[in-house]
C-alpha positions in Angstrom: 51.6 118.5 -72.9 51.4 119.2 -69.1 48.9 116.8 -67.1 49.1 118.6 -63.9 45.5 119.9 -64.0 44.2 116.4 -63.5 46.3 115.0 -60.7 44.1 114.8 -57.8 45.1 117.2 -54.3 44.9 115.5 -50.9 43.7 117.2 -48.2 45.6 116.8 -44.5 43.7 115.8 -42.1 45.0 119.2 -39.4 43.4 120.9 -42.8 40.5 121.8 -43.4 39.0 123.0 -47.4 35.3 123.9 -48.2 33.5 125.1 -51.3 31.0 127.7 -51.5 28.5 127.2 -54.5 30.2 130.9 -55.9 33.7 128.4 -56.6 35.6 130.3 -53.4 37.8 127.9 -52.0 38.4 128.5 -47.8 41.6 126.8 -46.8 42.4 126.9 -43.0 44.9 125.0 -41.1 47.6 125.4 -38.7 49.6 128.2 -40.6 47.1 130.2 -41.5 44.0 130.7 -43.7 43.9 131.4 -47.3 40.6 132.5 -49.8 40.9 131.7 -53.7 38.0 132.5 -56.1 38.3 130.0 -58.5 36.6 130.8 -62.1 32.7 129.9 -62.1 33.3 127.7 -65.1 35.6 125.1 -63.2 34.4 121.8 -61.5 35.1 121.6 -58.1 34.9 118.2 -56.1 35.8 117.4 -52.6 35.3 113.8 -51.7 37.2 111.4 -49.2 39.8 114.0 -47.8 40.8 114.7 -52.0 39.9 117.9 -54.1 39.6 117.6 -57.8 39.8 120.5 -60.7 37.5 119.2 -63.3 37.0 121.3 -67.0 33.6 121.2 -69.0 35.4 121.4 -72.0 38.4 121.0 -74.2 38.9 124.2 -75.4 42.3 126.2 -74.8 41.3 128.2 -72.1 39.8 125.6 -70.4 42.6 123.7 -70.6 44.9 126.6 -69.3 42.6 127.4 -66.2 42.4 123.9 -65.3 46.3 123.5 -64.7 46.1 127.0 -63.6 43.6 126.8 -60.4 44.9 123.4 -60.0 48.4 124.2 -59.0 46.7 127.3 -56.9 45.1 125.1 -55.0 47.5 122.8 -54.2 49.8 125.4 -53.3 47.2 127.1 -50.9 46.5 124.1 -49.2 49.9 123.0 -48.7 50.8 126.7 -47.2 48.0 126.5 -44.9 49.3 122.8 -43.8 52.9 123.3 -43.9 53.9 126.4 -45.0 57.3 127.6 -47.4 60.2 129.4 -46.7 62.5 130.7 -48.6 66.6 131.8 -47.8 68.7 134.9 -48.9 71.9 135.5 -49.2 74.0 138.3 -48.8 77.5 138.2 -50.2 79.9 140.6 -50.3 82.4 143.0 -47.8 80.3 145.0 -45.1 76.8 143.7 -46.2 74.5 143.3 -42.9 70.7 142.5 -42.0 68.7 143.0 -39.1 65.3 142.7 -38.8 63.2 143.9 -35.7 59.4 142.5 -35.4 58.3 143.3 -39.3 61.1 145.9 -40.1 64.1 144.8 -42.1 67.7 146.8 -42.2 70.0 146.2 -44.9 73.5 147.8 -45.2 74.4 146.7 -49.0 77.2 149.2 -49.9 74.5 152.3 -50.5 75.5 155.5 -48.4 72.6 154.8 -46.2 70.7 151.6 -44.8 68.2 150.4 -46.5 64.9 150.4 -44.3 61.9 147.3 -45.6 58.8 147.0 -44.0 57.2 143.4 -44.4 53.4 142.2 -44.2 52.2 140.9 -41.4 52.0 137.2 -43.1 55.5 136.9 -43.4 57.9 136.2 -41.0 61.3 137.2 -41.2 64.7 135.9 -39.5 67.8 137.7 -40.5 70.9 136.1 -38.8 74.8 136.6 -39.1 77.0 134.0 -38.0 81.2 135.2 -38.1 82.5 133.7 -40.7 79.6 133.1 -43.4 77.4 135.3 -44.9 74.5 137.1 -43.6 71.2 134.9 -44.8 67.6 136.4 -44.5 64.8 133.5 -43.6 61.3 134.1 -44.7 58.3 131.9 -44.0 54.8 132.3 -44.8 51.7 130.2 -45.7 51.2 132.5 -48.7 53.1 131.4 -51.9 52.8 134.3 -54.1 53.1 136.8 -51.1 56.2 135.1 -49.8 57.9 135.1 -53.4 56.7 138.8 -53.5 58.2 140.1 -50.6 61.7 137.9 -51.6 61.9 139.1 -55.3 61.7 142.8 -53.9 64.8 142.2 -51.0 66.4 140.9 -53.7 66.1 143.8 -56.1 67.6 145.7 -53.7 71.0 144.7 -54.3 71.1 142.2 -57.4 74.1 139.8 -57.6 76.5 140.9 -60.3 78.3 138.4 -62.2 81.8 139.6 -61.6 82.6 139.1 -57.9 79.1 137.5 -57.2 78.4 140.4 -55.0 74.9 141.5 -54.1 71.6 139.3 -52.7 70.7 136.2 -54.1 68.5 133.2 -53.4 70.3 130.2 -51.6 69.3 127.8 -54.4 70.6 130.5 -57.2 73.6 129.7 -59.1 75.6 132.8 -60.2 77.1 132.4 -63.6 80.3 134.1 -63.1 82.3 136.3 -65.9 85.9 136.6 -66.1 87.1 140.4 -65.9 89.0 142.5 -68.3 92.2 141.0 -69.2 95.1 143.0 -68.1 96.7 145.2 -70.9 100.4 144.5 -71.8 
């Protein structure tokens, strides 16, 4: 049974949290600033540079909000601090990427380039070096947004299992099939 719900988040000190009495959490620091209504039933506490998720009860939903808001929050506050990136990458013959301000090309085998438009929040780096695959860098402060934006660049051209072709993410492993045998 997960625990996470009662570990305690500390704050950074270039961040700064606060609590309205509503349970809407403000997060602002360096990267950016981030709102979260937490549910009304929840106990919030910030004391000493630490916020803690507390439940009233033990009952099931309780129990799954708790973990639930707690993770949220750490998540928030640690994209506002810090931030997360993620890294694509783009195997396979004649696959490019460029990106100009919020605007993302991709020529994955289609007849025609593929044209993306990314929030504002996110910023995006696409970069081919000779040699080595084209990768696509995103960073944002916004978790969910940033894993958004990934998933759909990635839907774009799916890895197959065959020859690996297709976008992936750089910590994804490809489970690779072997093809037809060849007929005697």
């Amino acid at each position: 049974m997960s625990r996470i719900g009662y570990q305690p988040i500390s704050v950074p000190s270039n961040t700064e949290v606060k609590i309205k009495e509503n349970n809407e959490v403000t997060a602002k620091g360096p990267k950016g600033e981030l709102y979260l209504q937490v549910d009304p039933d929840l106990i919030l506490k910030l004391e000493d540079g630490v916020l803690t998720v507390d439940r009233p009860t033990e009952q099931k939903r309780h129990k799954s909000m708790h973990g639930l808001y707690r993770s949220l929050l750490a998540n928030m506050i640690q994209g506002v601090s810090e931030g997360f990136k993620k890294v694509l990458i783009m195997n396979g013959v004649g696959f490019r990427a460029s990106s100009q301000g919020q605007v993302l090309e991709l020529s994955v085998g289609f007849s025609h380039p593929v044209i993306m438009v990314v929030p504002p929040e996110v910023k995006i780096k696409a970069e081919t070096v000779k040699g080595k695959s084209p990768t696509i860098t995103l960073e944002s402060h916004d978790k969910q947004l940033l894993g958004q934006v990934a998933a759909k660049i990635r839907a774009v051209r799916k890895p197959e299992p065959y020859k690996g072709k297709g976008i992936r993410y750089s910590d994804e492993y490809i489970r690779r099939k072997a093809g037809k045998a060849a007929a005697k």
